[in-house]
N, C-alpha and C positions, 0 to 999 in steps of 0.2 A: 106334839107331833101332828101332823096332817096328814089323814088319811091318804091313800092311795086315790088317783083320781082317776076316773073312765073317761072324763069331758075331753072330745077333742078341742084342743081351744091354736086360735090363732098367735103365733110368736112367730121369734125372729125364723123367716123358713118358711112360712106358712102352718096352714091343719096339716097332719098327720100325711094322710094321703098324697099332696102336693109335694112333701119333704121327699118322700118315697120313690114318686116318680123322678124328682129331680137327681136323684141315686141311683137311675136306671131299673126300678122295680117297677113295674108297669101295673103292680098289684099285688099292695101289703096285707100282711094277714094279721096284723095288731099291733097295739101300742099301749105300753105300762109305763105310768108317769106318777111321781111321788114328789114330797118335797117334804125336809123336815126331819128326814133319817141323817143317822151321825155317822152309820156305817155300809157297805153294800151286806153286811149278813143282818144287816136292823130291818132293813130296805125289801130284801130280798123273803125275810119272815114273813113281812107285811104282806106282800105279793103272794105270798104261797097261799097265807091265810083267805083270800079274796078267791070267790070262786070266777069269777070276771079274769080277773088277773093272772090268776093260776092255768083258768083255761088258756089263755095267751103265752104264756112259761110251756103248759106241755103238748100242744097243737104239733104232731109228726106232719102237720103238713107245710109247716113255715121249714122252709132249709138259709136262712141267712137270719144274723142279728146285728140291730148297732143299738152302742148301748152309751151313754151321755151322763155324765156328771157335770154340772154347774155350783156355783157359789155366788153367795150375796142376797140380795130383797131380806123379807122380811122372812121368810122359812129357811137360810141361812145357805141348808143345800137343798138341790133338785137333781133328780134321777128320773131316768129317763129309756126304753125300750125300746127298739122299734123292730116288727118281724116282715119278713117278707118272702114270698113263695120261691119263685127262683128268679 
């Protein structure tokens, strides 16, 4: 399995940021990105365990979430978070 990832990386969409404002979020408050979990409570451990991560799961100040599952490449599945203020 592959770690949980912090790297904002560029994909279909753009970085992180860009995605967010194109959703009308003028200002995201984080993004957890995984690949490689078989389940969202495999996924969702993983995350917990991450203090990175976890702070992004319990930040009272993000009020919206979208949340992304993919299939395919070579980590099989990719999961996917994204927070944002209001």
């Amino acid at each position: 399995m592959r770690r949980p990832s912090r790297r904002p990386a560029a994909r279909e969409g753009g970085p992180a940021a860009q995605r967010t404002r194109t959703l009308g979020y003028s200002n995201g408050s984080g993004e957890n990105i995984a690949a490689g979990y078989g389940t969202p409570a495999a996924v969702m451990t993983a995350w917990m365990n991450s203090p990175g991560h976890r702070a992004n799961i319990l930040n009272c100040s993000s009020r919206a979430i979208g949340v992304g599952i993919g299939t395919g490449g070579s980590y099989g599945t990719y999961w996917t978070q994204d927070f944002g203020y209001s």
